[in-house]
C-alpha positions in Angstrom: 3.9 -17.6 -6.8 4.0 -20.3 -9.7 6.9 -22.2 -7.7 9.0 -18.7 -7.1 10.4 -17.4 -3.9 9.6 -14.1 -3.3 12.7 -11.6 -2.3 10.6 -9.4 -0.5 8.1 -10.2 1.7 8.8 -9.6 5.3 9.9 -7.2 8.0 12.9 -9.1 7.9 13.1 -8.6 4.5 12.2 -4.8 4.3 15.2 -4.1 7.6 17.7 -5.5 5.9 17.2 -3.5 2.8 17.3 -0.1 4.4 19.7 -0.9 6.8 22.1 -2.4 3.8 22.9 0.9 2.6 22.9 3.7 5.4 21.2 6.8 2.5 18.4 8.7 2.0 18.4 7.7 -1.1 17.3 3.7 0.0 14.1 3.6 0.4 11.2 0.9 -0.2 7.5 0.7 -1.9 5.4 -0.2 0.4 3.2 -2.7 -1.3 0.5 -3.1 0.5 -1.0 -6.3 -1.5 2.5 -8.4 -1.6 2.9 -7.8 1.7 -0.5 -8.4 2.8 -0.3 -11.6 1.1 2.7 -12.8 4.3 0.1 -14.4 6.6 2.6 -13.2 9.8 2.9 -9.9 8.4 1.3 -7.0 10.0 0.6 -3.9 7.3 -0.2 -1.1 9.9 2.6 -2.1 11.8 5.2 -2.2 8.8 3.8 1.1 7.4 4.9 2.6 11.0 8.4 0.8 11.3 9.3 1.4 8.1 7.4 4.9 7.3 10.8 6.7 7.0 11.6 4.6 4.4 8.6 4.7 2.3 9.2 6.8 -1.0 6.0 5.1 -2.6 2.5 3.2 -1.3 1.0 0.7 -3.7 -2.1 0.4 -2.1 -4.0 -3.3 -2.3 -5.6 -5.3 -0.5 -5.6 -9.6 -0.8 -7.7 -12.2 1.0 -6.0 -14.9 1.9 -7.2 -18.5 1.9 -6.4 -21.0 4.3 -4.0 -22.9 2.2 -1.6 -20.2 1.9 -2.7 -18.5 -1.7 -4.3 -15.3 -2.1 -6.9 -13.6 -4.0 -7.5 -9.7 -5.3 -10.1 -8.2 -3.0 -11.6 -4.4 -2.6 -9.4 -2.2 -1.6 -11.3 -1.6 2.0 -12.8 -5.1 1.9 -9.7 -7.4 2.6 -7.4 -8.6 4.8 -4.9 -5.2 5.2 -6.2 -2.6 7.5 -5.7 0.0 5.1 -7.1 2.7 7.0 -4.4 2.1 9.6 -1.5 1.9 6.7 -3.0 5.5 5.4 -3.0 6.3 8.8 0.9 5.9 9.3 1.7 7.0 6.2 -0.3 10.4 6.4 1.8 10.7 10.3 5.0 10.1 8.6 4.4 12.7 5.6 3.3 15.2 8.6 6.8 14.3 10.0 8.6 15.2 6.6 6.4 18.6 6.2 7.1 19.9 9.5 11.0 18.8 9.2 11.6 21.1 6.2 11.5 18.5 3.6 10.4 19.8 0.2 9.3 16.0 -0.9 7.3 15.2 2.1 4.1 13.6 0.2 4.6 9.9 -0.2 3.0 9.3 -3.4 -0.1 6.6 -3.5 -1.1 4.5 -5.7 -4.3 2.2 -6.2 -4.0 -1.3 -8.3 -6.4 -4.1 -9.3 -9.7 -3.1 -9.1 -12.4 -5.7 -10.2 -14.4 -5.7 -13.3 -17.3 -3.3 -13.1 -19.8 -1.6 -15.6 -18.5 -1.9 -19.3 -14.8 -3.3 -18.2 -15.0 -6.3 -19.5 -15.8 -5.0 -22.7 -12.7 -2.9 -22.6 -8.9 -3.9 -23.9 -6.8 -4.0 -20.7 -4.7 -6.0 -18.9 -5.9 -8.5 -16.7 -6.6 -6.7 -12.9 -6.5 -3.7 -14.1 -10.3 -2.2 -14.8 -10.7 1.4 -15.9 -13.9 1.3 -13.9 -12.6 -0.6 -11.0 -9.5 0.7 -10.7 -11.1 4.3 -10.6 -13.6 3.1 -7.7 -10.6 2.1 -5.7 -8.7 5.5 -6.7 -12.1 7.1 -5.1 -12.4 4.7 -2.1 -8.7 5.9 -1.1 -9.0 9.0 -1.6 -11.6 9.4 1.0 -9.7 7.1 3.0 -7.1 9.8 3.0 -9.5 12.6 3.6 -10.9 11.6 6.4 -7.9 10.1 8.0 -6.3 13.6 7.4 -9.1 15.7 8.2 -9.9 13.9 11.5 -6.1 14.1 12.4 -5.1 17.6 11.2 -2.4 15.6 9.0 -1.5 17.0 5.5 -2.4 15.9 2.4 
């Protein structure tokens, strides 16, 4: 991005930082759009390796182009199986509920929803809609209701 490495953005990346301090305390975001971005990476399969880890999901989701850049998209319309990250997510806060844990819930978080309705006539900052942002917020959440309900899982 503008000529700057990024310092995380594999699973490489993400096992030596949990692994660099043995804590509960270390722990990762899980951002689903930077990581999504890693044309190797695969999301679901992070979000289950390193679900233990995950104290906070910044859920996203990028298209990537075939030279290597990326590009915002719908939160259910890009290139991150997002389903499939709620999915591990939702098993892994299951595992925290039923191991006594008093923090089980992994908190989520939508981000850069596109321009809709009167957004563009709003003061924000650029990718981040009121409108938009709000229709992602809803598209997850019934990502994470049906998800749950199907699976028994809590919420």
């Amino acid at each position: 991005m503008f000529g700057l490495s990024r310092i995380v953005s594999t699973a490489d990346d993400l096992d030596f930082i949990v692994k660099a301090v043995d804590s509960p305390a270390n722990g990762i975001t899980l951002c689903t759009g930077s990581l999504g971005a890693g044309p190797g990476n695969d999301l679901p399969a992070m979000a289950r390796r390193f679900a233990s880890k995950v104290f906070f999901a910044h859920l996203r989701n990028v298209t990537k182009e075939p030279d290597g850049s990326f590009v915002e998209a719908d939160h259910l319309g890009g290139d991150v199986d997002i389903v499939a990250v709620v999915d591990a997510l939702l098993r892994e806060q299951q595992r925290r509920r039923e191991s006594g844990m008093d923090d089980w819930r992994i908190p989520f978080r939508p981000d850069h929803g596109h321009e809709l309705l009167d957004d563009g006539r709003r003061k924000t900052h650029p990718g981040y809609p009121l409108v938009g942002r709000l229709r992602g917020l809803a598209e997850l959440r019934g990502v994470i209701t049906a998800v749950a309900t199907l699976n028994k899982l809590p919420v």
